[in-house]
KOLLO-981451 format. One record per residue: z, x negated, y negated of N, C-alpha, C in turn. Coordinates in steps of 0.1 Angstrom, whole numbers, plus 5000, padded with zeros to 4 digits. Layout:
residues N
ZXYZXYZXY;...
This chain:
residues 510
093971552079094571672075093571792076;092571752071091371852075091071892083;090971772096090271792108091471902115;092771892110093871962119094172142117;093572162102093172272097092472342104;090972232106090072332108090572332125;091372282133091572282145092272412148;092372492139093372592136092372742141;091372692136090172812128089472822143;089572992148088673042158087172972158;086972932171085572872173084372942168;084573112170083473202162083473172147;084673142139084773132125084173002121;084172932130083572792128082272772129;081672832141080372872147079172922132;079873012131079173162123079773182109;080373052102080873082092080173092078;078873012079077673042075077273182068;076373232077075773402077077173462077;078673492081079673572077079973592061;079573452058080373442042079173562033;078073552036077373662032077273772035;077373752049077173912053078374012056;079473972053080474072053080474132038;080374112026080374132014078874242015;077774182017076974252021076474402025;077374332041077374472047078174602043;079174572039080174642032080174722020;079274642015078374771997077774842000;076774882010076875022011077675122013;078675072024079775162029080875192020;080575182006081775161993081175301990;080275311990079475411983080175551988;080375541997080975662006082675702005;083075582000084175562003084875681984;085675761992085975881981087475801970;087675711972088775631965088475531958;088975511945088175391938089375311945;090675351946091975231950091575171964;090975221973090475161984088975071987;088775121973087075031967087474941966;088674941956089374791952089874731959;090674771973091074681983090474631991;089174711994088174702005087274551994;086774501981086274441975087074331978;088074361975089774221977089274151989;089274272000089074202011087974132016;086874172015085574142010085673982003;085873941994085373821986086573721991;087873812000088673712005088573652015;087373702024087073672041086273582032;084973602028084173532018084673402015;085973412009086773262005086873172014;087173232024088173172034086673132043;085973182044084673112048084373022041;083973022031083572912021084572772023;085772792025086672682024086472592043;086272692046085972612061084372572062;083472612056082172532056082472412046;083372432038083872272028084272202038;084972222044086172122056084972052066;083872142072083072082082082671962074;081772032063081171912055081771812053;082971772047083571662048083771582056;083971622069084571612078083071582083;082371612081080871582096080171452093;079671372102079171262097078071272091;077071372092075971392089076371452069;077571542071077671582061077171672055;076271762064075771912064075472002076;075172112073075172222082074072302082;073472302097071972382093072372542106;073072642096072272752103070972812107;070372822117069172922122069473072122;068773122114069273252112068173282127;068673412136068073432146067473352157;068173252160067773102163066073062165;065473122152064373102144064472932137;063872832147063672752148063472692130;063972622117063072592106062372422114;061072462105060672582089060472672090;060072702104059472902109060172992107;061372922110062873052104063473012089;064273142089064873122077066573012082;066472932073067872852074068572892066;070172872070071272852063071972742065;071572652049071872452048073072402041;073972382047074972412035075472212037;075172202021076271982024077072052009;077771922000078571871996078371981981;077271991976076572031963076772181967;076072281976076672391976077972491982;078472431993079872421995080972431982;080472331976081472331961081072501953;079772461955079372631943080072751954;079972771965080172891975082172881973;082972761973084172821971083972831957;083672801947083772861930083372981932;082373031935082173171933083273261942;083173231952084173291964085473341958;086273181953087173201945087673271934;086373251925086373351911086373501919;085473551930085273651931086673741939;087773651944088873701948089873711935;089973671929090573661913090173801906;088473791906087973871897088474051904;088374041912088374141921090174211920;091074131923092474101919092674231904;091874181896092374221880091874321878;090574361888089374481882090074631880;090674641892091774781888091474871877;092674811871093274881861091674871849;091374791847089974751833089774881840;088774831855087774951860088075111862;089275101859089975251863089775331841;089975231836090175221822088475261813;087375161820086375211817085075271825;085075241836084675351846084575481849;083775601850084275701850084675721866;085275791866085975821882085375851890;083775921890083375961905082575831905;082175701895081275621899081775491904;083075521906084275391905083575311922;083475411930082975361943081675281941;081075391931079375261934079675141926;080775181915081075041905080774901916;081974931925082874801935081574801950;080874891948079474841955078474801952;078374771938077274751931077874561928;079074531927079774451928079774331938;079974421951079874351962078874291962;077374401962076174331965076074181955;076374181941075874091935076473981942;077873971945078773861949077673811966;077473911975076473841984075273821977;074873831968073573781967073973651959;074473651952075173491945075573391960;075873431970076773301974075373311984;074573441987072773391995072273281981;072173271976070973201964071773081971;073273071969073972891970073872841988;073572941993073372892010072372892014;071172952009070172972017069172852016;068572792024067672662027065972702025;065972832022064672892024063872882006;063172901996062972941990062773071984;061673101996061373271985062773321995;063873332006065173382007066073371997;065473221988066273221970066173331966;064773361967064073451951065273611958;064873631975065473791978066973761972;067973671977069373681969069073711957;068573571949068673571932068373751926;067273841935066873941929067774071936;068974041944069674131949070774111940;071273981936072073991924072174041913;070674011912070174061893070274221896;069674261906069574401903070874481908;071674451911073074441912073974411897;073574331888074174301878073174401869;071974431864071774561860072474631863;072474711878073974831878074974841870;076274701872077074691864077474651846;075774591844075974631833075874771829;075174851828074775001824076075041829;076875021841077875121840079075121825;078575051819079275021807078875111797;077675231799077475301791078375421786;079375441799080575531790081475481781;081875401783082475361771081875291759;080675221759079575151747078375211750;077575341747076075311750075075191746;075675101739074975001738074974941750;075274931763075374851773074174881779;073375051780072475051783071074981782;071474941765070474911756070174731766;071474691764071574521767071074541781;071574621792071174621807069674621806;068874721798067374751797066874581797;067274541784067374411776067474261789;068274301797068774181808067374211821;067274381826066174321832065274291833;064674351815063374301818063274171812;064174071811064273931805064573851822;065473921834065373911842063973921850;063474001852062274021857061173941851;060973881843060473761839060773651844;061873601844062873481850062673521869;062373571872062273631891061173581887;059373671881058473631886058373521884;058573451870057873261869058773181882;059373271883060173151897059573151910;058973301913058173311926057073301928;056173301912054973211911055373091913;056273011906056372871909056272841929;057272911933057272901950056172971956;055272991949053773031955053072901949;052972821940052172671938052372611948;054072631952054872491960054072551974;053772681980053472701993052372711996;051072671981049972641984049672521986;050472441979050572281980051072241992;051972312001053072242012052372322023;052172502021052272522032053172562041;054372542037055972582043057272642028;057672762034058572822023059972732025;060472662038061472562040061772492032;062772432022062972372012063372222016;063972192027064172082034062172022038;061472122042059972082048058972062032;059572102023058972112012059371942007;060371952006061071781998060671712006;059971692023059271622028058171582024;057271722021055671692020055371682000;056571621998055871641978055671501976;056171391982056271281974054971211977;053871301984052471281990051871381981;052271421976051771531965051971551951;053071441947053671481933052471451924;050971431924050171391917049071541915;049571641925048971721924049371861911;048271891908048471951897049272091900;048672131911049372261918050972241920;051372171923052672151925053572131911;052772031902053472041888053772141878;052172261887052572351880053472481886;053872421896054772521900056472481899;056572341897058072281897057572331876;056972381866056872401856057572571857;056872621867057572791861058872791872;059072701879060372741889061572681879;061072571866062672581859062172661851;060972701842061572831834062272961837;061373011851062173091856063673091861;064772971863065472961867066372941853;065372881845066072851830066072971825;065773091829065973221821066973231828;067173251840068373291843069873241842;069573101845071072991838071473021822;070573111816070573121799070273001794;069972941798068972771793068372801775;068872781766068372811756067072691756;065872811746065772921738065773081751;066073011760065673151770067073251772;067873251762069273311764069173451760;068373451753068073571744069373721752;069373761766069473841773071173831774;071773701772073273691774074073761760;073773711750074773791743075673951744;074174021742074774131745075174211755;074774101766074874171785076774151783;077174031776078174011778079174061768;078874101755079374181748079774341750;078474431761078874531764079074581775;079274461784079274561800080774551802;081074631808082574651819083574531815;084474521811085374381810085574301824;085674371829085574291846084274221848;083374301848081874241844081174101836;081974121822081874011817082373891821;083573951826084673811831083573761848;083273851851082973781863081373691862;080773771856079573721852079373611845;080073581837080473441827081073351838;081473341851082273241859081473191867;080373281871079473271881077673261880;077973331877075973401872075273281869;075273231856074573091856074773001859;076272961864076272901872075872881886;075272991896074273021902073072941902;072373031885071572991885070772851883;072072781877072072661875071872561887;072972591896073072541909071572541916;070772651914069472651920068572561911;068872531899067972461895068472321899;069372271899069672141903069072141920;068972201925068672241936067072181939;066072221932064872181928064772081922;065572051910065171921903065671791913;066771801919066871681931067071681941;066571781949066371761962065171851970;064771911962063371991963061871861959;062271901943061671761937062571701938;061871541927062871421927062871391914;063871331908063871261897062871111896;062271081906061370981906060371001905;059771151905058371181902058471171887;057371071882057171091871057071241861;056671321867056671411856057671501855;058671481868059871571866060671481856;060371321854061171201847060971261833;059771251829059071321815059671431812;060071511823060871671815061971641813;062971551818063871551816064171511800;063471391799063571291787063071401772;061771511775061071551768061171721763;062071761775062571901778064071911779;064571891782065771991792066871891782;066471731779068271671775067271751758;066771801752066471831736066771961738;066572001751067372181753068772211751;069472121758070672081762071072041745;070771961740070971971728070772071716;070072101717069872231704070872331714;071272421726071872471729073472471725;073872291725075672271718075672271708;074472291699074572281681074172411679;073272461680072772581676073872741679;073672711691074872851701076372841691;076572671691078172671685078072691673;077172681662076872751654076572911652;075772941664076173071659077173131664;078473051671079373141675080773151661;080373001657081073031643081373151634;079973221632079673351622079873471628;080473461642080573611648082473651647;081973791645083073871644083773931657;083373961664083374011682083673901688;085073931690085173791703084673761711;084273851720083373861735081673771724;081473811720080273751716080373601708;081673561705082173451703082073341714;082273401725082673361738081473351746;080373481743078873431751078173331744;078173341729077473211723078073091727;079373061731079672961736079372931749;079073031755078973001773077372921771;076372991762075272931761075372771758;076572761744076672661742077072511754;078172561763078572481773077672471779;076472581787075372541793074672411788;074472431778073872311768074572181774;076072161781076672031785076072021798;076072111801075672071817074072021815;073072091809071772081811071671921806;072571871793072371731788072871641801;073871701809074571621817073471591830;072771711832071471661843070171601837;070171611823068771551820068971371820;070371321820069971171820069771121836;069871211843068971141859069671091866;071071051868071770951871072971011879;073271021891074471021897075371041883;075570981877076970991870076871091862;075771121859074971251849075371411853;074671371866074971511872076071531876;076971461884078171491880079171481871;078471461857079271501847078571651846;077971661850076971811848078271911858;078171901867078571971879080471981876;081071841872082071891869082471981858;081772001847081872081837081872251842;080372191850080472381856081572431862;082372371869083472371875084372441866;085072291857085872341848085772511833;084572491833083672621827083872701830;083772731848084072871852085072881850;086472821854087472811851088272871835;087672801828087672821811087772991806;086472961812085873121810086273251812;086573221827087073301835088673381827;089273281824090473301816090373361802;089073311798089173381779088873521784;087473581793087373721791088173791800;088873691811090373781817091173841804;091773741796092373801788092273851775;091073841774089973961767089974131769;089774071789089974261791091274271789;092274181792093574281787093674351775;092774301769093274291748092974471750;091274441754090474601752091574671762;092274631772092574751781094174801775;094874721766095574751759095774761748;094874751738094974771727093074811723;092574821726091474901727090274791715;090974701713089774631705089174521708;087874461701087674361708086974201692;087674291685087074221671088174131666;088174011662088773891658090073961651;089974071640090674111633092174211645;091174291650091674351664093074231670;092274111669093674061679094773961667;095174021657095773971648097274031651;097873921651099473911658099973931673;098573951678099073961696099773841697;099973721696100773671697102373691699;102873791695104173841691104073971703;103074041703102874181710102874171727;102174021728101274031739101273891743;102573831744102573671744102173621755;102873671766101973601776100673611782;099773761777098173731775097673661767;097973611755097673531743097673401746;098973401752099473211756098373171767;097973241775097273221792095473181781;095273281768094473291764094273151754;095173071745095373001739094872861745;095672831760095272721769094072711774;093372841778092172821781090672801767;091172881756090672801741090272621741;092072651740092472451739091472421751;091272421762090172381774088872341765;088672511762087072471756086772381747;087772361736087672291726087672121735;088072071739088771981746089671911743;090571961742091771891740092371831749;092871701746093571621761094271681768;094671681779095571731791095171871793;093671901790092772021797091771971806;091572031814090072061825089272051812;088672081801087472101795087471941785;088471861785088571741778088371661788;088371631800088271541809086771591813;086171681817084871741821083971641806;084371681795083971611781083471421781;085071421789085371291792084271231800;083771261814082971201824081371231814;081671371809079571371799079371281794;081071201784080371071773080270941779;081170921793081070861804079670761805;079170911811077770931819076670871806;076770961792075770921783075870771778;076970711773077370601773076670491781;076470511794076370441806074370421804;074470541799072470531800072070501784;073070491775072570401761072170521755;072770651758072170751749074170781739;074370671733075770701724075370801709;074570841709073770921697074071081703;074071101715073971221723076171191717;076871131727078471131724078371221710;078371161702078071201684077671321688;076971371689076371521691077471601698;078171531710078971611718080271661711;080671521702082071601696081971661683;080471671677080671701667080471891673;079471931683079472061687081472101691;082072001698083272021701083872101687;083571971674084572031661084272191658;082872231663082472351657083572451663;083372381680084372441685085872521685;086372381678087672411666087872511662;086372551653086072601641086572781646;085572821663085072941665086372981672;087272891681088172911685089772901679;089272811669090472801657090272951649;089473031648089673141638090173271650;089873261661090673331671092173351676;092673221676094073181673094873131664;094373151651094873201636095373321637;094273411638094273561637095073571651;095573531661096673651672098173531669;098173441663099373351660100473341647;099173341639099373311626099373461614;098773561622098273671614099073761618;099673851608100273971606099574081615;100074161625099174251631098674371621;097274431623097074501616097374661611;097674731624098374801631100174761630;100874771619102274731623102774801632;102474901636103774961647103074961659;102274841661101674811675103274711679;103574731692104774731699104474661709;105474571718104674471724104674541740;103174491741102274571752101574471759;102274421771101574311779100074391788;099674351796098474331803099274341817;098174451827099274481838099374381845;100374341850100474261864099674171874;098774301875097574241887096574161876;096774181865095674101857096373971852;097873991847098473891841098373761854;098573781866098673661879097473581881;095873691880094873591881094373481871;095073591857094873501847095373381844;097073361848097973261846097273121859;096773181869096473061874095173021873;094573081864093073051862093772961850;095173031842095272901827095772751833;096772821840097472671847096372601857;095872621863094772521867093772441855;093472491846092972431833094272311830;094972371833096372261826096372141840;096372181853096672081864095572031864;094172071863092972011867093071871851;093571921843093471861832094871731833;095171731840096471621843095771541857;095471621864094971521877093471581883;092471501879090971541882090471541900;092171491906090871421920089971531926;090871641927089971731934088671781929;088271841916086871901909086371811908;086671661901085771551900085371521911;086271471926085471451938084671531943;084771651945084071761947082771731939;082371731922081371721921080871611919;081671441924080671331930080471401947;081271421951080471441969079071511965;079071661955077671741959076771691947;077071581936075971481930075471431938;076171301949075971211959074771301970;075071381973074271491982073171501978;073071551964071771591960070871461958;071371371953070471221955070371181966;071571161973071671061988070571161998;070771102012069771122022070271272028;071471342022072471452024071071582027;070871682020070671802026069071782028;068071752018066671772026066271622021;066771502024066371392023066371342032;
C-alpha cells in the first residue's frame, strides 16, 4: 500500500523531500514580513506547514518501506562528515509528521485568536515569526549534523521569544516571561554547544553518525563525559526537564493562545527528541556512565517532575497554568520512560510524547476558544461553559479524561505501555508513583470540569457562544483522535516501537 502511494509522488518530491520539508517554511518567513495582509499570512502559513506535512509523510513511507530503513541527505553534495547531512530513519520521521501535523492544525485555528490578540500592523511578522520556529523545530528533528542542531534549536528559540513578547498587548506580563524564557534559553543553547565542543575535541567530527562511531573507543574519556554532562542539561532546559522548567510556566500562561497551543504540542517535544537523540544513538546506554545517569539522574527527575508539577498544578487558579504544570508534569513520563534503558522503555517514552501532543494540543485549543470568547482564563471564568459552549467544553472534557487516563483514551494506553515497561525492569514502586501522580491528576482536572459542568455560570446572562469554526474542526479531531488512538493503538504504538527499535538497532548512526 505504501509502496503504491509513494509510486504516486513526483520523483523531485521523493528525491528532495528532505531539505523541502524545511526549507519551504523557511524560506517563506521572511517574505510574510512584507506581505500587507494578516488573512494571506494565515493562508500563506496553512500552506507552508501543509507542503511541510505532506513532506514529512513521504519521508515516513521511504523509511518503511527501505531496507536499510533510513535516508541520508548531502546537503550540497558535501560528502559527510565534511558536509552537513540530512538523516532521517524511524525515530525522527515520527517527530517530523507530529510537528508537521500539529503545525497544520495549529495554523488552521490561529486566525481568529491571532486577529483577537495581535495588533494589526504586527499580524504579518506574528505568522513569520511562526514559520521560522516551525522550520527550525522540524531542522533540530532532521538534521544529522550537531552544532546544525544547536543553528535550528537557536532559530526556533529565538523565534519563540518573538512570539512570546507578541503577547505583550494584551498581558504585559508576556514580556516579562519572554525576557524570563531567553535568558533560561540561552543558558540551555550554550551548555549544549559547550557539550558539542567536548564531543569535537574528543572525535574531531561535528557528524553525529562519525561521532557514535568514534565514542565507544572513547567512552572512558573524561572530555567526552563531560560533554554528554552539559549536552543533557542543556537539552534538559529546553525539554523543561524539571528542576530546569523554571521558564515554562509563565511562557505558557502569557503568550498568544495560539502560541501556547502550539508550543505545548511541539517545543519540548523537540527538545526531547534531541535528547533521546544523544542518549542512544550519539551515546549509548552501554556506556557506563550514561547507565549511572540514568539510574542516578533522569528516572529521580522523571519522578519528582509527576509528583511535584502535579502537585503544584493542584493549587493553581489559571487554567493555562494548570495545564503548563502538567505538561512539566507528563515530561516527567516520558523522562521515567527513557531512564529504564530498554526498548520497551523508550517506547513507552516516545508513545506518550505522541499521545501528549495530542492531549495538549486540544486543552489549550480549547482554551483559546474560552479567552477568544469569553475573555477569561481563570477556573472560575469557565463556570457553566458547559451549557454556553458545549461543544468547546465536550472536545475540552475528552482531552482532560486523556490526561487523567482514563480507559478508552490515548493518555490511558500511553500509561498503559510506561507500567508495561516498568513492570518488566522490576521497578513496580515507580507503577505506584505513576497512578498515584495520575489521582492528583483527577484532582487538577476534576476541579476544571466541576466548574464548566457542574457550576452555575458566573456571568448569568452569558449566552451560548461557541468557538469559531476554523477552531472548533482542529480541535474536534485533535479530541477524537484521543478517543480512536485510545480504542486502537496500532498506528502511535508502532510508530514509536519502529523509532525505539532505530535508536537501539543498527538504524541511523549504528
Amino acid at each position: 500500500m505504501i509502496d503504491l502511494l509513494l509510486s504516486s509522488v513526483p520523483a523531485w518530491a521523493l528525491a528532495h523531500a528532505a531539505p523541502l520539508l524545511v526549507m519551504v517554511p523557511l524560506i517563506l518567513a521572511p517574505f510574510l514580513v512584507m506581505v500587507p495582509s494578516g488573512r494571506i499570512a494565515w493562508l500563506v502559513s496553512i500552506a507552508a506547514t501543509a507542503a511541510s506535512l505532506v513532506f514529512a509523510l513521504i519521508l515516513l513511507g521511504i523509511v518503511q518501506t527501505s531496507s536499510s530503513g533510513v535516508i541520508s541527505y548531502a546537503l550540497g553534495n558535501w560528502l559527510p562528515p565534511l558536509g552537513i547531512e540530512f538523516r532521517v530513519d524511524a525515530l525522527n520521521a515520527m517527530i517530523l509528521v507530529l510537528v508537521s501535523a500539529i503545525g497544520v492544525l495549529a495554523s488552521v485555528m490561529s486566525y481568529p485568536t491571532v486577529l483577537a490578540e495581535i495588533p494589526k500592523e504586527k499580524t504579518a511578522l506574528f505568522y513569520s515569526a511562526f514559520l521560522a520556529c516551525f522550520a527550525g523545530l522540524c531542522g533540530v528533528a532532521i538534521t544529522g549534523d550537531a552544532f546544525n542542531l544547536f543553528v535550528f534549536l537557536e532559530v526556533s528559540s529565538i523565534s519563540t521569544y518573538v512570539l512570546v513578547a507578541l503577547g505583550a498587548s494584551r498581558d504585559r506580563r508576556a514580556l516579562h516571561a519572554a525576557f524570563n524564557y531567553l535568558i533560561m534559553g540561552t543558558i540551555g543553547a550554550t551548555f549544549f554547544i559547550i557539550g558539542v565542543g567536548f564531543l569535537y575535541a574528543a572525535t574531531g567530527t561535528l557528524n553525529m553518525a562519525d561521532i557514535a562511531s568514534k565514542l565507544p573507543a572513547l567512552s572512558g574519556s573524561r572530555t567526552v563525559q563531560a560533554g554528554f554532562a552539559f549536552i543533557v542539561v542543556g537539552l534538559g532546559l529546553k525539554a523543561a526537564m524539571w528542576p530546569l522548567h523554571q521558564w515554562l510556566p509563565n511562557a505558557y500562561s502569557y503568550s498568544p493562545s495560539f502560541v501556547t497551543m502550539f508550543l505545548s504540542a511541539t517545543a519540548t517535544k523537540v527538545a526531547l527528541y534531541a535528547l533521546i537523540r544523544f542518549l542512544f544513538t550519539v551515546f549509548s546506554p552501554r556506556f557506563a556512565f550514561e547507565h549511572a545517569a540514568f539510574n542516578a539522574m533522569l528516572m529521580p527527575l522523571g519522578i519528582a517532575a509527576m509528583i511535584a508539577c502535579s502537585f503544584q498544578a493542584v493549587f493553581q487558579t489559571d487554567v493555562r497554568r494548570v495545564l503548563a504544570y502538567s505538561s512539566v508534569a507528563q515530561v516527567g513520563y516520558m523522562i521515567l520512560g527513557i531512564s529504564v534503558g530498554t526498548v520497551a522503555g523508550l517506547s513507552a517514552g516516545l508513545f506518550h510524547l505522541l499521545n501528549h501532543a495530542m492531549i495538549k494540543g486540544a486543552l489549550f485549543m480549547a482554551v483559546a476558544g474560552v479567552v477568544l470568547t469569553y475573555k477569561g482564563t481563570n477556573i472560575r471564568d469557565f463556570a457553566g461553559l458547559g451549557r454556553s459552549a458545549p461543544w468547546t467544553m465536550t472536545a475540552f472534557a475528552i482531552a482532560g479524561l486523556s490526561l487523567i487516563g482514563v480507559p478508552l483514551t490515548a493518555g490511558f494506553q500511553s500509561k498503559l505501555q510506561l507500567g508495561y515497561a516498568l513492570f518488566e525492569n522490576g521497578w513496580w514502586w515507580a507503577v505506584i508513583l505513576v497512578v498515584f501522580s495520575s489521582f492528583l491528576a483527577v484532582i487538577y482536572v476534576g476541579r476544571i470540569l466541576e466548574a464548566v459542568f457542574f457550576q452555575p455560570p458566573v456571568n448569568p446572562r452569558k449566552t451560548r457562544k461557541e468557538a469559531p469554526i476554523v477552531l472548533l474542526v482542529p480541535l474536534w479531531i485533535l479530541a477524537l483522535a484521543n478517543l480512536y488512538f485510545g480504542i486502537t493503538t496500532e498506528i502511535p504504538l508502532g510508530l514509536a516501537r519502529d523509532a525505539a527499535l532505530a535508536a537501539f538497532g543498527p538504524g541511523m548512526f549504528r
